[in-house]
N, C-alpha and C positions, 0 to 999 in steps of 0.2 A: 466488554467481555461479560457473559451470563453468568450467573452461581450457573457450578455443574458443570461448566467447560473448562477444557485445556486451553492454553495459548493458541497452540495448534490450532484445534478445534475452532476456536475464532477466528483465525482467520481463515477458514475454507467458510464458516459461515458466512461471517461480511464479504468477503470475496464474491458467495452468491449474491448476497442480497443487493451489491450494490453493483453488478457487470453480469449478471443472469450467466458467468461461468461458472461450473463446479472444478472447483482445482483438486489436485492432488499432493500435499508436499511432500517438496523432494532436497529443503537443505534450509541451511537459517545464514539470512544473509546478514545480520546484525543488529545492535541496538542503537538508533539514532535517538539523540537529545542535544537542543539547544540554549542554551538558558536563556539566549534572547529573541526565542521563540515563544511569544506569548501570547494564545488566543484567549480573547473575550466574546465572549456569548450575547446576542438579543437578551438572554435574560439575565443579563448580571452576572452571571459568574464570570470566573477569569484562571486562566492555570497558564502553569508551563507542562505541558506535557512531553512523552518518548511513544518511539515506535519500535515494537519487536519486526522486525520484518523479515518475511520468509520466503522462499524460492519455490515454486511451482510450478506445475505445468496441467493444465485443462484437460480435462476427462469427459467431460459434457459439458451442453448446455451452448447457446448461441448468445456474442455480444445482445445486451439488451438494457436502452437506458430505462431509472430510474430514479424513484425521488430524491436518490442521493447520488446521480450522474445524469448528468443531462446529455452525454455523448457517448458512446463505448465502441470501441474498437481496436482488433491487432493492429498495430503499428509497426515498421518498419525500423531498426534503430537508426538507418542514413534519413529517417523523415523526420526525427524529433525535435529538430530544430526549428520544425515546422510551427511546433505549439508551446501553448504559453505552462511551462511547468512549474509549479511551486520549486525554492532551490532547495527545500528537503528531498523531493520526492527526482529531481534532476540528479543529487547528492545520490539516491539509491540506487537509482538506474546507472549510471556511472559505475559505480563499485564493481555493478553484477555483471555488466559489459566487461569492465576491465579486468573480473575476474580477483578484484581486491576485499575479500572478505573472509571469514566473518570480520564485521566494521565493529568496534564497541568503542562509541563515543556519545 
């Protein structure tokens, strides 16, 4: 997140930066945290981090990968099983499929 943004506001930003979509939101689908979620970084550091995660729907802009996706595309939910998903992000998609949200955990 930048000084000077909303939550919001971030994620339509990294949204573009990292899928060349500009979204629009349209609902907040929860706050995921795990505590035995623990990334360490190349450079030494180490956190447990959370995800505010939000619901949207694309307003411009064409899938397009980048430095931080190496694939981008809509997906189909009967083809998800197709790819390899972190269980966070399997965990989000689920909810918002099922229609089970806001998630706060």
């Amino acid at each position: 997140m930048d000084f000077g943004e909303t939550a919001a506001e971030c994620a339509i930003r990294e949204c573009q930066e990292e899928t060349g979509i500009t979204a629009e939101i349209t609902g907040f689908l929860g706050v995921y945290s795990n505590p035995n979620q623990i990334v360490a970084y190349t450079d030494g550091e180490v956190r447990q981090q959370y995800e505010n995660t939000y619901v949207g729907r694309p307003i411009s802009g064409e899938p397009t990968i980048t430095d931080e996706a190496d694939d981008v595309a809509f997906v189909a939910p009967a083809d998800l099983d197709e790819y390899d998903i972190h269980p966070s992000m399997r965990q989000q998609i689920g909810d918002f499929l099922s229609g089970r949200y806001p998630y706060l955990g």
